[in-house]
HTML snippet that shows the backbone in 3Dmol.js (N, CA, C, O; Angstrom):
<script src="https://3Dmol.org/build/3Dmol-min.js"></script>
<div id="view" style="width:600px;height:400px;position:relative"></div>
<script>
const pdb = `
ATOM      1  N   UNK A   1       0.858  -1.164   0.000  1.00  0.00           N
ATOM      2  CA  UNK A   1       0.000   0.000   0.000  1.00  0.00           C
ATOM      3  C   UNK A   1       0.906   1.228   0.000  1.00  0.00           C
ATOM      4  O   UNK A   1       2.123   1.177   0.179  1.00  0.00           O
ATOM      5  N   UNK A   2       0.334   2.125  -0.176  1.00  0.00           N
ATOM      6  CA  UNK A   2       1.212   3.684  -0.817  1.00  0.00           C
ATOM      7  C   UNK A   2       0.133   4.466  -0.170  1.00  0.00           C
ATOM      8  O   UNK A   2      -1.036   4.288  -0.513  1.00  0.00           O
ATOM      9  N   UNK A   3       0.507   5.452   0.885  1.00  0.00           N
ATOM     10  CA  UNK A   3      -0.146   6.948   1.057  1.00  0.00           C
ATOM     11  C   UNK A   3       0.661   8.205   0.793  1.00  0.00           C
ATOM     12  O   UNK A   3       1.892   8.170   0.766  1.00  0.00           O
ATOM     13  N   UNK A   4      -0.088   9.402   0.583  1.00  0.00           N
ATOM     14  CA  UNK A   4       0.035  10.245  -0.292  1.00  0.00           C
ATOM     15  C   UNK A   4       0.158  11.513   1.134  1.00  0.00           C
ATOM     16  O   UNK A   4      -0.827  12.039   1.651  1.00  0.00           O
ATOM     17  N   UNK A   5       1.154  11.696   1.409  1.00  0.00           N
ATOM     18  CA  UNK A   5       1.344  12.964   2.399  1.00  0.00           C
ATOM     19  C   UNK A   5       1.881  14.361   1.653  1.00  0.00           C
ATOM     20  O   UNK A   5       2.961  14.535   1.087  1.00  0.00           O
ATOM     21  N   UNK A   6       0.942  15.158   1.809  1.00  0.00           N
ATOM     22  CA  UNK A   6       1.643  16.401   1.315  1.00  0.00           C
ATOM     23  C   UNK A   6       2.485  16.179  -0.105  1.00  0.00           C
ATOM     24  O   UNK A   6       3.540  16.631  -0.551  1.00  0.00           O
ATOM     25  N   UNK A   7       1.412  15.192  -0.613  1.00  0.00           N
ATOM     26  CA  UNK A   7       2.423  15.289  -2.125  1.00  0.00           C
ATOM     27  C   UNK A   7       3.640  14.463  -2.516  1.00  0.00           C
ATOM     28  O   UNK A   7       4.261  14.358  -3.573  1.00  0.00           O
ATOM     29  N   UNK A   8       3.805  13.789  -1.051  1.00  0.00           N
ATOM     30  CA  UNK A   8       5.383  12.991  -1.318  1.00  0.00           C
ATOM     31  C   UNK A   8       4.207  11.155  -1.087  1.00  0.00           C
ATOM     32  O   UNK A   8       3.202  11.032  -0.387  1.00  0.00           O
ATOM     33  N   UNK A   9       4.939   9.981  -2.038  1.00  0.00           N
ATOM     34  CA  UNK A   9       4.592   9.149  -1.718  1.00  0.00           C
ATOM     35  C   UNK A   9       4.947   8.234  -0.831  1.00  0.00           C
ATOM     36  O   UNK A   9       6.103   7.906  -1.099  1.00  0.00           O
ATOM     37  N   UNK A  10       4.381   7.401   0.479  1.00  0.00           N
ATOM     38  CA  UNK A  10       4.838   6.811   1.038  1.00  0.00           C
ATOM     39  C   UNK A  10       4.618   5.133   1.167  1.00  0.00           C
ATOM     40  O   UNK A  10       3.408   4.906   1.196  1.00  0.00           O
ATOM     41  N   UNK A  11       5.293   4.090   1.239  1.00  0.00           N
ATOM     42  CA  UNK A  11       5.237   3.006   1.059  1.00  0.00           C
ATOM     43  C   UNK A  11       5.064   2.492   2.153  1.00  0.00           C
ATOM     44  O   UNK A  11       5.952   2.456   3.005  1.00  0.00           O
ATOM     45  N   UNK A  12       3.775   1.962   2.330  1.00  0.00           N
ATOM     46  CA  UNK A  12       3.459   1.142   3.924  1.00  0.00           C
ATOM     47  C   UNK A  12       4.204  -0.447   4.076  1.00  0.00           C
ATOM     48  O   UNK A  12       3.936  -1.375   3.313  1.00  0.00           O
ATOM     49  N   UNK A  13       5.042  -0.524   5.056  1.00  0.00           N
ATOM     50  CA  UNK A  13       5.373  -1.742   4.918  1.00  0.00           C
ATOM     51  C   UNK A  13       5.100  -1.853   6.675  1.00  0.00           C
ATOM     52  O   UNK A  13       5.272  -1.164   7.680  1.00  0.00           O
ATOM     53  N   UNK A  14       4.420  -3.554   6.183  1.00  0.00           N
ATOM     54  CA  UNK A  14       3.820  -4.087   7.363  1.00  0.00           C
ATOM     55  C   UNK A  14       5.213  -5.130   7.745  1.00  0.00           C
ATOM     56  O   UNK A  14       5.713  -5.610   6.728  1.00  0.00           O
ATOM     57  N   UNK A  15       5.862  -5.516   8.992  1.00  0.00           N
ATOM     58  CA  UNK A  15       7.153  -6.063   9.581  1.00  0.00           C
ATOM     59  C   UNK A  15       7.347  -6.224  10.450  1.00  0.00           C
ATOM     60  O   UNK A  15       6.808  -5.514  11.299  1.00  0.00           O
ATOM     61  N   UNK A  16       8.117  -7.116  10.786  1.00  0.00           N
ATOM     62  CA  UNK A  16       8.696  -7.365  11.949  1.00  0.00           C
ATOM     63  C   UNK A  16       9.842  -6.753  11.936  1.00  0.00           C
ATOM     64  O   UNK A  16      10.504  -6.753  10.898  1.00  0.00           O
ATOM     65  N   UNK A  17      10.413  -5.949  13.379  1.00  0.00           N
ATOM     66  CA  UNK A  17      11.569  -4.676  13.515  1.00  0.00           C
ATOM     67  C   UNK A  17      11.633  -4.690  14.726  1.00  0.00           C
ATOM     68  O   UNK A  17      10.777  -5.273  15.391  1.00  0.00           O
ATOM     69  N   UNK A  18      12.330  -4.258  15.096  1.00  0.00           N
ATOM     70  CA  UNK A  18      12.828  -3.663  16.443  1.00  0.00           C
ATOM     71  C   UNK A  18      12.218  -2.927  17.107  1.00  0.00           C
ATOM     72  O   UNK A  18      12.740  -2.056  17.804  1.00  0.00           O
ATOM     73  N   UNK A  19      10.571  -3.212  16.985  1.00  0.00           N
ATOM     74  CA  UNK A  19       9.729  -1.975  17.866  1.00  0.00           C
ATOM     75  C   UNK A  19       9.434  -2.579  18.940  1.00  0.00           C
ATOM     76  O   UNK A  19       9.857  -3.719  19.132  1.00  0.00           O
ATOM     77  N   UNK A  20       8.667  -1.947  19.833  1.00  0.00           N
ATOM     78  CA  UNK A  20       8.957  -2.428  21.073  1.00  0.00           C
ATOM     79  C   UNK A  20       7.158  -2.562  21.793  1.00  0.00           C
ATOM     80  O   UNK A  20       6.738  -1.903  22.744  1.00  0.00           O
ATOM     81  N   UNK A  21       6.531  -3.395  21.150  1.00  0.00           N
ATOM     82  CA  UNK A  21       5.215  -3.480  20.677  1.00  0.00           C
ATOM     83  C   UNK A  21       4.442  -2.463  22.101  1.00  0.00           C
ATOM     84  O   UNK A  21       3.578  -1.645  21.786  1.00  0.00           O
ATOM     85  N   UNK A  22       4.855  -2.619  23.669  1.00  0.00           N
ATOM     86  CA  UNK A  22       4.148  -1.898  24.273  1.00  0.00           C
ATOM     87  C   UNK A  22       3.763  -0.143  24.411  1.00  0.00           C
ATOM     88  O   UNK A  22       2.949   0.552  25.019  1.00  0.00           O
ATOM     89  N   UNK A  23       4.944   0.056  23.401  1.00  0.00           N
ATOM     90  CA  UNK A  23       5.232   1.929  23.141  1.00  0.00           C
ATOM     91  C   UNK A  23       5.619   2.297  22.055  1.00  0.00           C
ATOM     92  O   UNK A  23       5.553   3.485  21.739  1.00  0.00           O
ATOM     93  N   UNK A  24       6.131   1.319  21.206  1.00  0.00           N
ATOM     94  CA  UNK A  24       6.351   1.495  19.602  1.00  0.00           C
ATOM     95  C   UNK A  24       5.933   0.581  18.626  1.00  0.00           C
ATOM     96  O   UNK A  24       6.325  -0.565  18.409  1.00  0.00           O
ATOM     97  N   UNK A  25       4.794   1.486  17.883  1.00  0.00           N
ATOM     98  CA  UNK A  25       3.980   0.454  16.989  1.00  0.00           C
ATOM     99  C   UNK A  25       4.769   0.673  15.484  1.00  0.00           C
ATOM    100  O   UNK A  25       4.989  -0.305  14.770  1.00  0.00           O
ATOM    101  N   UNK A  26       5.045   1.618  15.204  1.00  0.00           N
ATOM    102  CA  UNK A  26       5.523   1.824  14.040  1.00  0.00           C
ATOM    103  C   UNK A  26       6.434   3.082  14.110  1.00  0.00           C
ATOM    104  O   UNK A  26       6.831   3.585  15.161  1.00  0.00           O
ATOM    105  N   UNK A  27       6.764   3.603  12.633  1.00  0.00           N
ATOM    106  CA  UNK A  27       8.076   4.560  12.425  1.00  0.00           C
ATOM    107  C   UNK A  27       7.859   5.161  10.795  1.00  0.00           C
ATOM    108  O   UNK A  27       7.416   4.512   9.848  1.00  0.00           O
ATOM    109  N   UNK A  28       8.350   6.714  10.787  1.00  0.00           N
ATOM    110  CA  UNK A  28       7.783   7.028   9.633  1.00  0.00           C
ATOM    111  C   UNK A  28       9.687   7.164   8.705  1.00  0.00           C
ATOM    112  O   UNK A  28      10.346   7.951   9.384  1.00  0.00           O
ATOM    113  N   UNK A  29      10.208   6.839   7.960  1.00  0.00           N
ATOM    114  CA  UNK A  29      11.168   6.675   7.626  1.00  0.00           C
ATOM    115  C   UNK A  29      11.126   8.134   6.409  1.00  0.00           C
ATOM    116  O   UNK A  29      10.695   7.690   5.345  1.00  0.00           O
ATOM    117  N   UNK A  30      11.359   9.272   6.318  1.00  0.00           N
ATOM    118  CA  UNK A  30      11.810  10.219   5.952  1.00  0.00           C
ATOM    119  C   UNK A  30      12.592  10.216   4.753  1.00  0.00           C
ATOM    120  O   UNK A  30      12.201  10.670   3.678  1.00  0.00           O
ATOM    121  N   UNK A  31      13.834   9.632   4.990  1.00  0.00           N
ATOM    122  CA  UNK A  31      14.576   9.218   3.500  1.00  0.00           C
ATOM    123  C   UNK A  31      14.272   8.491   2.770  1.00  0.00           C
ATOM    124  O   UNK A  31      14.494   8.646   1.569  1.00  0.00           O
ATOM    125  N   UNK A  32      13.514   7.210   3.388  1.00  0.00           N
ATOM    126  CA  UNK A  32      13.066   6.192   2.287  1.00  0.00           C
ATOM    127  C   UNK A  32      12.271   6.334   1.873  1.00  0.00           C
ATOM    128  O   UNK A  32      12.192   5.941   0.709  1.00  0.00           O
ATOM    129  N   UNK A  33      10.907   7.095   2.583  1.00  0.00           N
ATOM    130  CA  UNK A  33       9.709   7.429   1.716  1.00  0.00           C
ATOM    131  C   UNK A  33       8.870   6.263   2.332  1.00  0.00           C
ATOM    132  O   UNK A  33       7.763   6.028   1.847  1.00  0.00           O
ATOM    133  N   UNK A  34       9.326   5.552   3.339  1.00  0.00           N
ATOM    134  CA  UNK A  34       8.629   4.396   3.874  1.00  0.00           C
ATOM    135  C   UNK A  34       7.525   4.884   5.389  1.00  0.00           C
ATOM    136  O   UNK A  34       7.646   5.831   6.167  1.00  0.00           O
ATOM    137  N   UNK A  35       6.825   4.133   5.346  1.00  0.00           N
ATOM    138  CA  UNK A  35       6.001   3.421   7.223  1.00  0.00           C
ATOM    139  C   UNK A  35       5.869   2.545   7.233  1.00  0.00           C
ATOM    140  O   UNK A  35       5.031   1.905   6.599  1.00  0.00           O
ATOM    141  N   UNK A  36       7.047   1.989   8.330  1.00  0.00           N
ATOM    142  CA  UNK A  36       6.981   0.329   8.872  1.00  0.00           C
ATOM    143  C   UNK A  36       5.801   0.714  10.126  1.00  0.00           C
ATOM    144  O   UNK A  36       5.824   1.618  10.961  1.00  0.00           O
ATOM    145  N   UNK A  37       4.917  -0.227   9.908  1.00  0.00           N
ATOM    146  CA  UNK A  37       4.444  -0.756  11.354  1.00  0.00           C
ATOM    147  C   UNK A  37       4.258  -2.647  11.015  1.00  0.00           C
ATOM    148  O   UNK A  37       4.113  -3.480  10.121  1.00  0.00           O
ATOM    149  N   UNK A  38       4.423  -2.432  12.730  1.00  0.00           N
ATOM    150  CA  UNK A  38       4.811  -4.006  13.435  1.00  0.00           C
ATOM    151  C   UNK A  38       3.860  -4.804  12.956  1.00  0.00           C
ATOM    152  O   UNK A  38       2.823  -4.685  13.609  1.00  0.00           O
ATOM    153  N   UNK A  39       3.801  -5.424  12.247  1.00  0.00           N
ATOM    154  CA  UNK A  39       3.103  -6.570  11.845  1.00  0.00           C
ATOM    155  C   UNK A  39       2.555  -7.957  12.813  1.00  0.00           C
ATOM    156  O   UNK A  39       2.207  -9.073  12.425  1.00  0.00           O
ATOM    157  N   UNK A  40       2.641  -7.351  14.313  1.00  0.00           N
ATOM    158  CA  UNK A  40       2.489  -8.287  15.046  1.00  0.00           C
ATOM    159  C   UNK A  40       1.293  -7.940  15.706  1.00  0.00           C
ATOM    160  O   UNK A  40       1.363  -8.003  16.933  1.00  0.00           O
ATOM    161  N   UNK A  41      -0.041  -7.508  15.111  1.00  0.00           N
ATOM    162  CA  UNK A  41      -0.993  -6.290  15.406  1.00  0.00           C
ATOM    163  C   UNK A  41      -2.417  -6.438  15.355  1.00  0.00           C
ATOM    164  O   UNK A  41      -2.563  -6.691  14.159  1.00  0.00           O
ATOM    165  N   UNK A  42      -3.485  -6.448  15.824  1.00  0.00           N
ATOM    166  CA  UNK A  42      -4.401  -6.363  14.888  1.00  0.00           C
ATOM    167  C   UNK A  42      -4.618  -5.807  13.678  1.00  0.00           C
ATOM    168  O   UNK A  42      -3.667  -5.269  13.113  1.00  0.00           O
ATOM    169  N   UNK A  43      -5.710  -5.830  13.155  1.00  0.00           N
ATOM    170  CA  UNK A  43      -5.815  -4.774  11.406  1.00  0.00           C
ATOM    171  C   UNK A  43      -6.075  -3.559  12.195  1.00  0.00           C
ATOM    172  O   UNK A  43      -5.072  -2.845  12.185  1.00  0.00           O
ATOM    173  N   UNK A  44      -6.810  -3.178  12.709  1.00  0.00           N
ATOM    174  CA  UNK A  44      -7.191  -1.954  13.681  1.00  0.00           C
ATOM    175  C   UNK A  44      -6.470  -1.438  14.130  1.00  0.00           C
ATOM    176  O   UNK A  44      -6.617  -0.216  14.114  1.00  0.00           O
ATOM    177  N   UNK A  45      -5.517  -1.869  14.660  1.00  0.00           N
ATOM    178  CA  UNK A  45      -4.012  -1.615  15.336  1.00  0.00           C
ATOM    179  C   UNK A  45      -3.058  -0.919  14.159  1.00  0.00           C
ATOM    180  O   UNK A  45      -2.424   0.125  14.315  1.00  0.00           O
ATOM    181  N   UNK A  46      -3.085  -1.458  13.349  1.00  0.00           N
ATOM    182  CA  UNK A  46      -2.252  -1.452  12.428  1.00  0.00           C
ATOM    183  C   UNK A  46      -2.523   0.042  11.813  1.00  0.00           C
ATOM    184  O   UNK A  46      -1.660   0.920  11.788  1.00  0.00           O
ATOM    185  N   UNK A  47      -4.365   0.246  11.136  1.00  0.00           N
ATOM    186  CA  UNK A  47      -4.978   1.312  10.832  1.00  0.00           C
ATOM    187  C   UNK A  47      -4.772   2.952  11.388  1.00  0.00           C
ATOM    188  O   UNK A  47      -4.807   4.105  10.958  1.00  0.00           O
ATOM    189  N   UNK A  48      -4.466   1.964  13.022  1.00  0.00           N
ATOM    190  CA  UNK A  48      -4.410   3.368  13.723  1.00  0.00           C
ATOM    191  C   UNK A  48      -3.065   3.779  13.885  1.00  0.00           C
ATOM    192  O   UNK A  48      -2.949   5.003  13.815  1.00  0.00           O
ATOM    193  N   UNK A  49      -1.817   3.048  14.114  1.00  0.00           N
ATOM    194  CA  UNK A  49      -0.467   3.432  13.855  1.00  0.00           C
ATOM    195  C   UNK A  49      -0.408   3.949  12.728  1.00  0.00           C
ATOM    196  O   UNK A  49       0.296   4.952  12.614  1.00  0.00           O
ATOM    197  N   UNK A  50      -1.057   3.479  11.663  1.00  0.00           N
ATOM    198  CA  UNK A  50      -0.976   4.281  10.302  1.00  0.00           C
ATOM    199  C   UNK A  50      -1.139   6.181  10.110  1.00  0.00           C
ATOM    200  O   UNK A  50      -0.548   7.142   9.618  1.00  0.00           O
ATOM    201  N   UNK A  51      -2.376   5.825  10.889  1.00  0.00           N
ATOM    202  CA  UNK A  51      -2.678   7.493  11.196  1.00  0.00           C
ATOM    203  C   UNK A  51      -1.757   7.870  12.305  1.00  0.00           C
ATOM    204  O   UNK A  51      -1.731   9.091  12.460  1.00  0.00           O
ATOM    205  N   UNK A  52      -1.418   7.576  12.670  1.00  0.00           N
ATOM    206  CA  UNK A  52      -0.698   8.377  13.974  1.00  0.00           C
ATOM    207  C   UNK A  52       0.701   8.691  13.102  1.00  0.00           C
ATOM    208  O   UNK A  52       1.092   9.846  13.269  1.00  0.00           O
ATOM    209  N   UNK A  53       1.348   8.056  12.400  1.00  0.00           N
ATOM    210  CA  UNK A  53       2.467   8.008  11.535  1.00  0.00           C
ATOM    211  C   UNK A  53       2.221   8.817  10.014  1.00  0.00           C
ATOM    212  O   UNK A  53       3.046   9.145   9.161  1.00  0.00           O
ATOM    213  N   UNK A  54       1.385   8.912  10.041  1.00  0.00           N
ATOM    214  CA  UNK A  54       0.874   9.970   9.241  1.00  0.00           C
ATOM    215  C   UNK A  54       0.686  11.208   9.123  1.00  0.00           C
ATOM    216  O   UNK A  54       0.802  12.035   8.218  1.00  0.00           O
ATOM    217  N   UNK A  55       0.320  11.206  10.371  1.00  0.00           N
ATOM    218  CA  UNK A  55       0.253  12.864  10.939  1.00  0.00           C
ATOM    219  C   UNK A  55       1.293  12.934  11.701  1.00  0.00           C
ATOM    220  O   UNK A  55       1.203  13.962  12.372  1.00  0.00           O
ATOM    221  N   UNK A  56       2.388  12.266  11.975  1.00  0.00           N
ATOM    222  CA  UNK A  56       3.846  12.324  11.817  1.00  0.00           C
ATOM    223  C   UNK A  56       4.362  13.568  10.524  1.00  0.00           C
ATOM    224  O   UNK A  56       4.818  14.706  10.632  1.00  0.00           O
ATOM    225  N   UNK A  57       4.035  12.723   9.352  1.00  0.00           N
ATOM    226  CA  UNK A  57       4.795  13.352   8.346  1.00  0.00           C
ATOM    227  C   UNK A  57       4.253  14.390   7.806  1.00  0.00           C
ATOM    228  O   UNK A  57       4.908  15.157   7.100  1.00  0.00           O
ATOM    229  N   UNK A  58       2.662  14.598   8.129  1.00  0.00           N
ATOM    230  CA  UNK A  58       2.343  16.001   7.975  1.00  0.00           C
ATOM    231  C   UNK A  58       2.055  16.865   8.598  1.00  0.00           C
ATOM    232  O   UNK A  58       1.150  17.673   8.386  1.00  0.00           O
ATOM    233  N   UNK A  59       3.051  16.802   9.772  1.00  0.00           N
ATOM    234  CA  UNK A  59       3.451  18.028  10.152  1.00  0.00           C
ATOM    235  C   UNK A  59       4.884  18.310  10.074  1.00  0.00           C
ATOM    236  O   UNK A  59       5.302  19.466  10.129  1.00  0.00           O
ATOM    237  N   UNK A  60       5.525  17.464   9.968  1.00  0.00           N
ATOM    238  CA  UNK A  60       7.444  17.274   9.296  1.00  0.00           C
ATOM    239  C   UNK A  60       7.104  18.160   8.146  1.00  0.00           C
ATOM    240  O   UNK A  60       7.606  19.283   8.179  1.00  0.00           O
ATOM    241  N   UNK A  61       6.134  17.772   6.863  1.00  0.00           N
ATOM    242  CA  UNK A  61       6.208  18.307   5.874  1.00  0.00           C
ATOM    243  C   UNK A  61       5.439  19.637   5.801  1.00  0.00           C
ATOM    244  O   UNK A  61       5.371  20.257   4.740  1.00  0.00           O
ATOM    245  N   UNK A  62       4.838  20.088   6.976  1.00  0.00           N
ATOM    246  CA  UNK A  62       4.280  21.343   6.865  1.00  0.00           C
ATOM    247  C   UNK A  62       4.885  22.230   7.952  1.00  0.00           C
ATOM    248  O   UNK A  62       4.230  23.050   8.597  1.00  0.00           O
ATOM    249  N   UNK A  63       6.088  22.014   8.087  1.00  0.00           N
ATOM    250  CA  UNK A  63       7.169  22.551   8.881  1.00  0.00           C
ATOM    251  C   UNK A  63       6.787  22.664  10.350  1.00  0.00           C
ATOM    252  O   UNK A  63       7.428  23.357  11.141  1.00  0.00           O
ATOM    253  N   UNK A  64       5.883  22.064  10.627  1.00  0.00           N
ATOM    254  CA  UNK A  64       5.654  21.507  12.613  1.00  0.00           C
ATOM    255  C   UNK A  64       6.889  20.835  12.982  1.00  0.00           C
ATOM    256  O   UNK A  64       6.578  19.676  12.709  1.00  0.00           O
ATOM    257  N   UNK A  65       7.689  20.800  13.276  1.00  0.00           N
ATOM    258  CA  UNK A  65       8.299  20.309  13.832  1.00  0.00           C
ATOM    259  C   UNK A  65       8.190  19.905  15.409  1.00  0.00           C
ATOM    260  O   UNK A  65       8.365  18.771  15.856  1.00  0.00           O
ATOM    261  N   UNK A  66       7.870  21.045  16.137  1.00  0.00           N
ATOM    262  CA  UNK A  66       7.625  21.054  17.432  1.00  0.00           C
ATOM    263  C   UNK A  66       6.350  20.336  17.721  1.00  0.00           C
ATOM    264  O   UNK A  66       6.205  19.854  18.844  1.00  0.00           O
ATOM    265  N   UNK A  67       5.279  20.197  16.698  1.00  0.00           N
ATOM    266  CA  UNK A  67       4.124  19.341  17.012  1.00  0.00           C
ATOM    267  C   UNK A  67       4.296  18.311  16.756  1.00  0.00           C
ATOM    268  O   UNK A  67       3.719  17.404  17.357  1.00  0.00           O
ATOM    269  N   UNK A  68       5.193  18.089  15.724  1.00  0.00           N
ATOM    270  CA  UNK A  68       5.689  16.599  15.250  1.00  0.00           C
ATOM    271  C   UNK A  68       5.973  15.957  16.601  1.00  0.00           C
ATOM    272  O   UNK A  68       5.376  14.926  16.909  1.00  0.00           O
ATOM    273  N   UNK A  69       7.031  16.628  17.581  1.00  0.00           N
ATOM    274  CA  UNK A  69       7.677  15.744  17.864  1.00  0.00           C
ATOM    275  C   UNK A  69       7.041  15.549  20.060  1.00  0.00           C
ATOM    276  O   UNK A  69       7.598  15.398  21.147  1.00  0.00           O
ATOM    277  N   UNK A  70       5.642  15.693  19.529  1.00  0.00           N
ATOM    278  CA  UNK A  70       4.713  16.191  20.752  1.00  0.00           C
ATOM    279  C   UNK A  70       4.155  14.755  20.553  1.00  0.00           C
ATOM    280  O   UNK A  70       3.863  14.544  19.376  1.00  0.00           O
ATOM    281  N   UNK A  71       4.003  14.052  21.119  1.00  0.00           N
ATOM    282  CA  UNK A  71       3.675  12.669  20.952  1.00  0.00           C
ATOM    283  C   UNK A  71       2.285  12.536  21.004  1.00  0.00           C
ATOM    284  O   UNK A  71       1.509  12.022  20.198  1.00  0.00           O
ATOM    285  N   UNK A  72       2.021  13.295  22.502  1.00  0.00           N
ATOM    286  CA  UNK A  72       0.190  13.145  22.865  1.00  0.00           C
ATOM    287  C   UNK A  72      -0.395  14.017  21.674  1.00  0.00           C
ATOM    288  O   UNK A  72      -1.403  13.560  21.133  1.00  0.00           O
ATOM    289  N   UNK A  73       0.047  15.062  21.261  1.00  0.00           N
ATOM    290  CA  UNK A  73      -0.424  15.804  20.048  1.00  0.00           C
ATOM    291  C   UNK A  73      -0.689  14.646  19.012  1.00  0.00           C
ATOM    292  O   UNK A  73      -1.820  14.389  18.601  1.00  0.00           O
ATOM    293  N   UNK A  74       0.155  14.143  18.723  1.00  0.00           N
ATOM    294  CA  UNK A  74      -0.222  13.109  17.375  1.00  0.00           C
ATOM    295  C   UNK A  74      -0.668  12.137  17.771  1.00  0.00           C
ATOM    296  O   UNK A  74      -0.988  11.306  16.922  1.00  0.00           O
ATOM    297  N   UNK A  75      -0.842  11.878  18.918  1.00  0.00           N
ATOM    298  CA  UNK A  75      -1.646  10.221  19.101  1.00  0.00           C
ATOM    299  C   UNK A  75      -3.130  10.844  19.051  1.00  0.00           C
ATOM    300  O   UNK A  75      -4.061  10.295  18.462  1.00  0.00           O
ATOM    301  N   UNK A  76      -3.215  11.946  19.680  1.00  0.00           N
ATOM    302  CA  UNK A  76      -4.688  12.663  19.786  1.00  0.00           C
ATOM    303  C   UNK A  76      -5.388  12.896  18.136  1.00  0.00           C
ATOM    304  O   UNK A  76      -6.542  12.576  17.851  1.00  0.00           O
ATOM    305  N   UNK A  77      -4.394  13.523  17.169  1.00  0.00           N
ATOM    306  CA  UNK A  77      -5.175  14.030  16.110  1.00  0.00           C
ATOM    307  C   UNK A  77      -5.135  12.578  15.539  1.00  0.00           C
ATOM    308  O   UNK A  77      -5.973  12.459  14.645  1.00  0.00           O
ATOM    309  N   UNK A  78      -4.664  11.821  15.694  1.00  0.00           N
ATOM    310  CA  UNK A  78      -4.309  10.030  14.577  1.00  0.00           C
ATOM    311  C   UNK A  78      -5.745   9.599  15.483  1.00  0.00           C
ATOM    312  O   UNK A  78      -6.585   9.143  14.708  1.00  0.00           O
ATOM    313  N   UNK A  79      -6.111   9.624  16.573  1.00  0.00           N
ATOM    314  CA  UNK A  79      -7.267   8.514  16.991  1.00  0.00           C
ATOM    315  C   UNK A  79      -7.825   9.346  16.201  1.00  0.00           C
ATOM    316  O   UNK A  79      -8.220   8.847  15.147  1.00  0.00           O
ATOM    317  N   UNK A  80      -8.059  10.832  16.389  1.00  0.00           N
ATOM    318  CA  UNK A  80      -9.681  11.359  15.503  1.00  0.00           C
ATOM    319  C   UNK A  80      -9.705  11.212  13.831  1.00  0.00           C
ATOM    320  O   UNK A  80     -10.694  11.056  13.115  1.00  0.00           O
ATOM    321  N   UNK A  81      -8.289  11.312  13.440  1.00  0.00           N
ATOM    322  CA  UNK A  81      -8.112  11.120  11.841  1.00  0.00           C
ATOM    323  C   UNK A  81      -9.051   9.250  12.199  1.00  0.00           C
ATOM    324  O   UNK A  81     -10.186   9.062  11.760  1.00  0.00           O
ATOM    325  N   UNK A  82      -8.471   8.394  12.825  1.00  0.00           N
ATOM    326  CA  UNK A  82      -8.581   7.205  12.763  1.00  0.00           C
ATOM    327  C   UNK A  82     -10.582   6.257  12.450  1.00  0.00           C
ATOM    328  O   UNK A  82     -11.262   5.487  11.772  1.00  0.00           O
ATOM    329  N   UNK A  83     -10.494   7.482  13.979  1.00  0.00           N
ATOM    330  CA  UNK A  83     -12.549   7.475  14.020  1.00  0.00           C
ATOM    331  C   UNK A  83     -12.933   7.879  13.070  1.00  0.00           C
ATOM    332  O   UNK A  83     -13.336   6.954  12.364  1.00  0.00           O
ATOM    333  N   UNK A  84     -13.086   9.177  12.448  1.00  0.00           N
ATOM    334  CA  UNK A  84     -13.628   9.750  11.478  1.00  0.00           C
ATOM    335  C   UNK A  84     -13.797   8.868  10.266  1.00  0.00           C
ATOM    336  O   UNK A  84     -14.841   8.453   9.763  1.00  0.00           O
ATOM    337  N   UNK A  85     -12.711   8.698   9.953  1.00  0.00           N
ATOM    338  CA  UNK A  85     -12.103   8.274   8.422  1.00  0.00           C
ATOM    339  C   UNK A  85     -11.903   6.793   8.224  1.00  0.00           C
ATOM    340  O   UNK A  85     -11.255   6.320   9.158  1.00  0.00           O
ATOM    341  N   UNK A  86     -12.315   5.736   7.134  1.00  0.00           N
ATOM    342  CA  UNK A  86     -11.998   4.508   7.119  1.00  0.00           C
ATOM    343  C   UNK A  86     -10.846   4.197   6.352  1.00  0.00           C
ATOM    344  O   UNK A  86     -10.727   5.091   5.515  1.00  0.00           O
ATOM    345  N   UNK A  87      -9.804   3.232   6.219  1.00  0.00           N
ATOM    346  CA  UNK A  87      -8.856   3.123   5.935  1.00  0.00           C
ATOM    347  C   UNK A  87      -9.107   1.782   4.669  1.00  0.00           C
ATOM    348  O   UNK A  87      -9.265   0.626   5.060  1.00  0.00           O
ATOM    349  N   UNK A  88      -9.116   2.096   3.289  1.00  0.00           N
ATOM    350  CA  UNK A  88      -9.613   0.853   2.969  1.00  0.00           C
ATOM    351  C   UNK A  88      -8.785   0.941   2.052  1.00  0.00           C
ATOM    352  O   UNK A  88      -8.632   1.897   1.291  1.00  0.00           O
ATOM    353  N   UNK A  89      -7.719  -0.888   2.096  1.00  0.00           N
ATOM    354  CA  UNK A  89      -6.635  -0.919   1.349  1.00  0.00           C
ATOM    355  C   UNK A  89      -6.826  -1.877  -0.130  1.00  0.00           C
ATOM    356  O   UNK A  89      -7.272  -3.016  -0.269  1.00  0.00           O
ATOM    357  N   UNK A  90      -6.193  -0.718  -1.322  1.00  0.00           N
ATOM    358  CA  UNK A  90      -6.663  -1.326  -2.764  1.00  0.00           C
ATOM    359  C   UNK A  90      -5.661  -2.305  -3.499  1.00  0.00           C
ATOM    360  O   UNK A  90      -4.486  -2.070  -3.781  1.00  0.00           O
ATOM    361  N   UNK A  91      -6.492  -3.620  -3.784  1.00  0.00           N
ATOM    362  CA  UNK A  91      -5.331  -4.337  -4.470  1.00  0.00           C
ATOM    363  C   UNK A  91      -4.726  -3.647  -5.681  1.00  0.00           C
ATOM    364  O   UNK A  91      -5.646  -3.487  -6.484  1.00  0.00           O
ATOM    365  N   UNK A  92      -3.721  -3.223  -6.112  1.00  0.00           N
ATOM    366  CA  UNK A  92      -2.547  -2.677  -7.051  1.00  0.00           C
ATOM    367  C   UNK A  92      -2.054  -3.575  -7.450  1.00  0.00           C
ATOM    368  O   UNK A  92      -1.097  -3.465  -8.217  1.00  0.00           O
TER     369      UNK A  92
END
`;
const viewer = $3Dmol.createViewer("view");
viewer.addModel(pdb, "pdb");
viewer.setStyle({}, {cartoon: {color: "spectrum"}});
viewer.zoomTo();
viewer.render();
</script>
């Protein structure tokens, strides 16, 4: 799967990594253009690290930095991106 932040494309890859499943679900990778989340997850789980890692990179890419790196800030706007919005992934 591929999401579309601010214009740059990003490549969702679902994995096993070095996260640390009780406080790190996933990671937004910047140079590669990637989001690993832990593949050890529910789908729901997975949906919602997505958004939370999402609104990671758009606020990196809309020069937040300081909100970026506010954790409860982005876990807060990723659950409401998460509720609101359904996440439905297209075979390519």
């Amino acid at each position: 799967m591929t999401v579309n932040i601010c214009g740059i494309p990003y490549k969702v890859i679902c994995c096993k990594d070095n996260f640390d499943s009780d406080t790190h679900f996933g990671m937004i990778c910047y140079k590669e253009n990637e989001i690993r989340i832990n593949e050890d997850m529910s789908e729901n789980q997975k949906k919602e690290t997505l958004c939370h890692e999402m609104v990671h990179g758009m606020l990196i890419h809309l020069g937040f930095n300081d909100l970026s790196n506010n954790e409860q800030f982005v876990q807060a706007l990723g659950n409401a991106i998460y509720q609101g919005f359904e996440i439905k992934e297209s075979k390519e």
